[in-house]
Each structure stands twice: as structure tokens, then as C-alpha cells.
N, C-alpha and C positions, 0 to 999 in steps of 0.2 A: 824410642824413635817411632815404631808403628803406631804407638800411642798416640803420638801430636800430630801423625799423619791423618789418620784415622779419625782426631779431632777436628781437623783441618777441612777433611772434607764434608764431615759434618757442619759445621759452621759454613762452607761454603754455600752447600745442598740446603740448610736453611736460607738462607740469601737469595738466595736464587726463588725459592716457594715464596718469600715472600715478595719479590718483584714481581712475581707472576700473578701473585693475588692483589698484589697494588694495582697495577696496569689497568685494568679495567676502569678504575678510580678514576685513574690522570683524566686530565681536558683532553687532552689528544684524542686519546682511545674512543674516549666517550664519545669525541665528536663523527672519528670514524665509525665507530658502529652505527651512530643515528643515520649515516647519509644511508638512502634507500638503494636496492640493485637497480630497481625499475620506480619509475616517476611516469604518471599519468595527468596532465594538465592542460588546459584548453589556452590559444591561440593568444589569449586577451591577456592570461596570466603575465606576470614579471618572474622572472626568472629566479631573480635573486630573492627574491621573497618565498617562492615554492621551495628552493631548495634550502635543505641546512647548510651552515655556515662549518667550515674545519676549520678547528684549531682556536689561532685567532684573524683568522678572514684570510689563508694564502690565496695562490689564483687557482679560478677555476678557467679551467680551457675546452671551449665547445669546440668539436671538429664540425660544425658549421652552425653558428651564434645566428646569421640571420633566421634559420627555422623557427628561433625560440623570439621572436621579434614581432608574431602577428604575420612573419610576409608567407609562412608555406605549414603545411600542415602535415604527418607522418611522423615516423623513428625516428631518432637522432643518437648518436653518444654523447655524451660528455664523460671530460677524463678531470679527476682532482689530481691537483699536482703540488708540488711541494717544492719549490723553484721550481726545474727543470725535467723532475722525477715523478712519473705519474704514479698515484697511489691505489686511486678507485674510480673505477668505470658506473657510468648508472646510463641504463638505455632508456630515454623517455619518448613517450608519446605524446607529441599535440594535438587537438583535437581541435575541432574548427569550433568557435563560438556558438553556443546557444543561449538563446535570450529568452524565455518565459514570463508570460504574463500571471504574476499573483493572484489568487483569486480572494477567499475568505468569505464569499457571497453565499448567502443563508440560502439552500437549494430543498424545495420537494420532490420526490423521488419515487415513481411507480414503472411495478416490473411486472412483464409479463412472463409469467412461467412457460418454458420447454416442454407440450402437451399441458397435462392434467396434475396435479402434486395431490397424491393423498398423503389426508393429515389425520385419519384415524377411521377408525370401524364403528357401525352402528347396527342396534337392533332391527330388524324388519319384521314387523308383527303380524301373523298372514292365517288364517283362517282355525291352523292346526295347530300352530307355532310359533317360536320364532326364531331366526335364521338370520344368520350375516353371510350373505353368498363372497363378499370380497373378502373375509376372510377364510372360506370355507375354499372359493379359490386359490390361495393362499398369493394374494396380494397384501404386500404390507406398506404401513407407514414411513413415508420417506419415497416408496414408487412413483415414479412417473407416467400416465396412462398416455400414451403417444396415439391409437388408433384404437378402434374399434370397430369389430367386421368390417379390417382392411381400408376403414375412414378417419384421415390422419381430425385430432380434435384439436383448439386452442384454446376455447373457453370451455369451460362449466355447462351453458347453455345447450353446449352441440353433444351435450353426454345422454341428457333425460330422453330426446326423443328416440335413439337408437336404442336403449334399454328397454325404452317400451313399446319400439316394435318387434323387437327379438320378442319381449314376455307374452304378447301376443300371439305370435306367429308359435309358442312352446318352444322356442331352440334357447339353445345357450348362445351368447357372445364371445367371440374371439379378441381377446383384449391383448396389444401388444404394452409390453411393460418394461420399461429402462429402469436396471435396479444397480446404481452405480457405473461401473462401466460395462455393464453388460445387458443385451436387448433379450427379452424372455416373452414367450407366450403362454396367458394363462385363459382357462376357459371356465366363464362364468354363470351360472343361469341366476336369472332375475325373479326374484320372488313379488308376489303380487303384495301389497300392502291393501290388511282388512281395512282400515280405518278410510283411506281416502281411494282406494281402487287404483292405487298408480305401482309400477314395476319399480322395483329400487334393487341397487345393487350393495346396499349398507358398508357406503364407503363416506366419509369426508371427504372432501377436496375443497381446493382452493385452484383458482390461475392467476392470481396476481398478489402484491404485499406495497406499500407504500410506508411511506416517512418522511424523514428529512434528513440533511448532513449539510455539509460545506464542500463549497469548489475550491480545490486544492491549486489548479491550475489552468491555462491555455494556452496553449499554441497559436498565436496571431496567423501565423502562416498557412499552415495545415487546418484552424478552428478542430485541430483535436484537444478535448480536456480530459481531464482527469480529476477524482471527487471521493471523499469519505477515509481513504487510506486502508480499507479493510471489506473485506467478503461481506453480501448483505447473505442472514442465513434466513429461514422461516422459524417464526416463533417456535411453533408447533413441533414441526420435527429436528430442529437445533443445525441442520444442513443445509451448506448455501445451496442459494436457488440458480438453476439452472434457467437460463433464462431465453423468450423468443425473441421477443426486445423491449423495449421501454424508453420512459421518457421523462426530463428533468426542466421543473419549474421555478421562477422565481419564488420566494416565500418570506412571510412579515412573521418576522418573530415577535411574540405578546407578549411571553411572561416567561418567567425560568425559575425551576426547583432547585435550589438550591443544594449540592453534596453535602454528604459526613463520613465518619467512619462507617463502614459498611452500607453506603446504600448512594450509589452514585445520585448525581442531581441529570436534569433534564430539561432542554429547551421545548418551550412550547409554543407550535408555529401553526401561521393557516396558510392554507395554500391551496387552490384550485387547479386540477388538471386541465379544463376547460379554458383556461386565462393564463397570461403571462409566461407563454412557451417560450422554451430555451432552447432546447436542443434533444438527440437522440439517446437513448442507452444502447449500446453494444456488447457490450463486458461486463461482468461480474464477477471480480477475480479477487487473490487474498489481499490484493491490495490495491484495491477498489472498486468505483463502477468506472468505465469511460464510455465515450462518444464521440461525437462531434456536436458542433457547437450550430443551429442554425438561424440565430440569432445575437445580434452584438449585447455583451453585457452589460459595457457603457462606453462611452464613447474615447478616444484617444488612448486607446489599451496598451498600442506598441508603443506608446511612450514612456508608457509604467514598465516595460517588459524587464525583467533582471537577469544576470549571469546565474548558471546553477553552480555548486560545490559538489562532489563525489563527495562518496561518504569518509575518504580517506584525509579530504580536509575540510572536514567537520570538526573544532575543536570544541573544548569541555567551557561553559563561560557564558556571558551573559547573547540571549536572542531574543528576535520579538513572534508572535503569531497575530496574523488576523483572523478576527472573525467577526459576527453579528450577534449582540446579545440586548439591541434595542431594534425592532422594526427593520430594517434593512440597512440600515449605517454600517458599515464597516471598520472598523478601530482596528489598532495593533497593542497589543499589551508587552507586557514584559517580561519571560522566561529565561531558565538557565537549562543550558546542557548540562546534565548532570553526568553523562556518561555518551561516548559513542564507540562504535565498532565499526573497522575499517569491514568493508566486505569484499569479497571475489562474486559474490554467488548473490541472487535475489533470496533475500529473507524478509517478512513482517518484523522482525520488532529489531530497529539496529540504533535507536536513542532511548534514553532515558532523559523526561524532561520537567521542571518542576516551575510553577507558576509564581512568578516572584510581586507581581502586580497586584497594588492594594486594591485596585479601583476593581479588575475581576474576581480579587479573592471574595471583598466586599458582596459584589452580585451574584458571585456563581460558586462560590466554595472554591473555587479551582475549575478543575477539569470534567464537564458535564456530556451527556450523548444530547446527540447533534453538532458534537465541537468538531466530531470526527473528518478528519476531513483538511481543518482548519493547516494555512502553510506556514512555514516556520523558518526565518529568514534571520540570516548571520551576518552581519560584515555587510549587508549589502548585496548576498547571494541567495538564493533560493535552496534552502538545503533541503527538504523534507514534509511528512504532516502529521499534525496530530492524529492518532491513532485508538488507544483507547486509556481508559483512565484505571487506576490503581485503586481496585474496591474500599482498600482498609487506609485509604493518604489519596483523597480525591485532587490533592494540588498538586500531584505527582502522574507520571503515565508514560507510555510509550509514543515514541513518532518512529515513523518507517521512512527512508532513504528516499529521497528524490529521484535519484537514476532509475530504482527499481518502477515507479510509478509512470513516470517518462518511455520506459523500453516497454510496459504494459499500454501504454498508450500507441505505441507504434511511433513512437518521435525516435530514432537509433541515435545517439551520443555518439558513438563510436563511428558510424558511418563513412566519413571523410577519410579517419583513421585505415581501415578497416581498405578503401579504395588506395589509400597510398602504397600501401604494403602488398 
């Protein structure tokens, strides 16, 4: 008798494990775990579309449905319910509509360096010897030279005369020097050079870097943009540049190098600082340059302007990018999300994107520099931009999230939100 009991509840106890291992399986479950705690969606959204569906379609019941309608903006609940029996709560946010204007306009790009950037040491060859006094100062590559004997500098220009009135006068120079996030004073003496009689302080520098990229974006409203999708760094010393400001041109793309396995391709564009001004640089951040904008790019902008997506509904599937890979024409080609990641937090790389379009593979291998930049548009929304491209599979790359480039730009998503609550 202990025996069949003993069986009994063994046979039970498996029954049981295994409904519990099933359950997950069922429709039901499945659909209850997919519904989200919290739901973030802008004003313009449909409801029924953002959210997942339980079951097979019971009712869902807003404790106030017109918030999710376009007419108000803040927190709301909704309860799922199952006739009359609520099962799951999700608190969502709506966010007032934001509209963005696409860009993809082939952009040239010059930056003024924050003081002086050294990019390296040189010999100074002086009657006895020779002597690199900026490294004997122990100023290195990558420093920024902000002053000199207490005279804040911008250019390269405003450095030779102050060196060689110190070299003359016999003193040394008091050079203030930003090395990361910390301000340092180094003291330097200028050595006389045999060859031409001038003071040198056997340093490289550089105060400015140019190129090209794509505009990612604008704000019709504010004329703040956003461009590149990524840090501009110095060739030289591999670290972004710190920047005082700068400024962004139109630009006529010529020709393009095409990718391969290991060797990215490259737009090749002319562009004049002098001519066809756009607008400011302000920013140089990891994920891009911004400004404003003070000039119109073309004409009837807010009509093009589109809804953005959060990265949270960004799905995996087919999208398009534009950009310029003839003269200034702007096209849209044909890309797949191959991967994205929903994000809490500003990160550089949250898509993986791969170039499914004959007519760009054809021209460009794929994904080339100067595409960077380039925006990247789902459904209809504005999600994100190309980023950079994938050494070893040039038709493949990263794009970085739209919101994070938008809250770099000083446009806040959240904002309205943010005042309701």
C-alpha cells in the first residue's frame, strides 16, 4: 500500500513538472510575458499597434483611453484584463510628437581645435646640439597648449611670435597645457635654431582637421542638426578633438573607392570653406558633430520632416538610408536591420546594418567613409545613422540610435513627458 502511495505521488510530482515546463510554451504565457511593465510611445502612435496583443485579442482597458489618442501627453496605466479580471498592468508614457527633418546631404567639415593640439616632437638643431625643448619640457602628444606666458592661443600663428620673444629676452615660457581632464603648467625654453636663426620649441601642432560626412538630421524648428554619427578624432594622435568651433559646408561628391575585405572604400568630395556655408559646429561628441543650422538646406524641409522611433521599436527587417554618392543628389538605398538593441542609456553602436541594394553595392561595395553619418529610416520613422563600417564585410556596419543623437543635439524627446509628471 505505501508502495502505490509512494507511486502515486511520484507520478503526480512528475505531472505537475511537467505543466510547469510546458506553460511557458502555451499561447497564453507567451503572450503574457511579451506584454512590457512599462511602454514609452509618442502621441501620434496607435495604441493598438505599440502594444502586444494577449491571448487571442481579450480586452484591453485604459483607465483613461483618451491620453493614448493624440489629445494629452504624460503617464497613464493600462490594465489587461481577461473579461472582468485584470491580469497585467503596464505604465506607459506618451511623449509629444516630434517631427525631424532627414538629411543625407554630403557635408564638409572643418574644426577648430580647443588652443593648440600637439601631434608630435621634433629635432631643433642649435649651434652645439640638438634638443627638443617640448619634450625635454615633458609636453606630450595628444596635449593641448591653451596659453602661453599667460596669452590664451587659437591658432598655430599666435605660438612662433611668443616663442621668439621669450628666446630672445633668454627666459623660458610658461606654457599652460590640458592633458585630458586635467590643466598642467609646463616650463619650456626655446632653443635657437642654427640653420634659419628662429626660436623653436620642437613641437608639432596642428589647430584645425577637416573632411567630409553626411547630415544625419534637423530640427526645422530649433535649425539645430546633427551629422556623422560618431567622434571626429585626429589622425595623428587617434583622440577626439577637442574643439573651439567650427563649421559645416555644402559638398560635390566626385568619385568613390570602392570597399573590400579589409580595406574600407572612401568618398571623394571637394568642398570650399570659403563658399556654400551652412551652418556652425558646436559639438564633437561620440556620436557626432552638431550645430545649428544657418542656412536653409533646401527649400520646403517641414514637409519632408518624419516621426522618430526609440530604439525600443526599432525592429530587425527591411529599411532605407540616404545619402550622396553622385554630386549632390540625394537617393535612398535599401538596408536590412540585421540586429538592434533596445537601450536605457546613450551608447555608439545599438544596430547592426547590412546594405542589401544592388545599385550601392554595384558603386560603393557597401558601406564607405563619408557615409557616416548617413540616416536610416523604417516604416516611415526616422530611426538612427550610419555609423561606421565593418573592416573584414564592407556591406555590413554599425548605426547608432536616433534619440541618443537628438538629446546630443539639445532637441529633449522626453521633455513634455518629463513636465507632466
Amino acid at each position: 500500500m505505501k508502495n502505490k502511495v509512494a507511486a502515486l505521488r511520484i507520478a503526480i510530482g512528475l505531472c505537475l513538472l511537467a505543466v510547469l515546463l510546458a506553460a511557458p510554451l502555451t499561447k497564453p504565457v507567451q503572450s503574457f510575458l511579451s506584454i512590457p511593465k512599462t511602454l514609452t510611445l509618442f502621441s501620434n502612435n496607435d495604441l493598438s499597434d505599440a502594444l502586444p496583443a494577449f491571448g487571442d485579442g481579450e480586452a484591453v482597458e485604459a483607465i483613461d483611453q483618451e491620453a493614448f489618442q493624440g489629445q494629452s501627453t504624460g503617464k497613464q496605466d493600462l490594465v489587461y484584463t481577461v473579461g472582468s479580471i485584470p491580469v497585467k498592468k503596464v505604465s506607459v508614457d506618451v511623449l509629444s510628437d516630434i517631427r525631424i527633418v532627414p538629411g543625407g546631404h554630403s557635408v564638409g567639415v572643418k574644426l577648430h581645435t580647443l588652443g593648440v593640439l600637439v601631434v608630435g616632437h621634433h629635432q631643433v638643431r642649435t649651434a652645439e646640439t640638438s634638443v627638443s625643448p617640448g619634450e625635454d619640457a615633458a609636453i606630450y602628444t595628444g596635449d593641448i597648449l591653451l596659453k602661453i606666458d599667460e596669452k590664451e592661443i587659437h591658432r598655430m600663428e599666435e605660438v612662433a611670435p611668443l616663442i621668439e620673444k621669450a628666446g630672445k629676452a633668454g627666459k623660458p615660457v610658461s606654457i599652460e597645457v590640458k592633458r585630458g581632464s586635467q590643466v598642467l603648467t609646463a616650463e619650456l625654453n626655446p632653443a635657437l635654431d642654427d640653420k634659419d636663426k628662429q626660436y623653436r620649441m620642437g613641437l608639432y601642432i596642428r589647430d584645425s582637421a577637416a573632411g567630409i560626412g553626411t547630415m544625419t538630421f534637423y530640427d526645422p524648428a530649433s535649425k539645430n542638426y546633427g551629422a556623422l554619427g560618431h567622434v571626429i578624432s585626429d589622425m595623428d594622435t587617434q583622440k577626439p578633438i577637442e574643439i573651439h568651433d567650427g563649421t559645416i559646408v555644402r559638398s560635390n561628391v566626385t568619385s568613390i573607392q570602392k570597399g573590400n575585405n579589409g580595406k574600407p572604400g572612401e568618398k571623394l568630395a571637394e568642398f570650399s570653406m570659403n563658399r556654400n556655408y551652412i551652418g556652425t559646429i558646436t559639438k564633437n561628441s561620440p556620436f557626432g558633430i552638431f550645430g545649428k543650422l544657418e542656412s536653409d538646406m533646401r527649400q520646403n524641409e517641414e514637409a519632408k520632416a518624419l516621426p522618430i522611433a526609440l530604439s525600443e521599436d526599432v525592429k530587425k527587417g527591411p529599411a532605407v538610408i540616404r545619402t550622396v554618392v553622385d554630386g549632390e543628389k540625394i537617393e535612398e538605398f535599401d538596408v536590412e536591420i540585421v540586429n538592434s538593441v533596445p537601450q536605457d542609456h546613450p551608447a555608439t553602436k545599438g544596430m547592426i546594418i547590412k546594405v542589401t541594394d544592388k545599385r550601392l553595392l554595384s558603386k560603393t561595395g557597401g558601406i564607405v567613409q563619408g557615409m557616416s553619418g548617413s540616416p536610416i529610416i523604417q516604416d516611415g520613422k526616422l530611426i538612427g545613422a550610419v555609423t561606421h563600417v565593418f573592416v573584414n564585410d564592407p556591406t555590413s556596419g554599425y548605426g547608432v540610435h536616433i534619440e541618443w543623437m537628438l538629446q546630443e543635439a539639445g532637441i529633449d524627446i522626453y521633455k513634455s513627458d518629463k513636465k507632466a509628471s
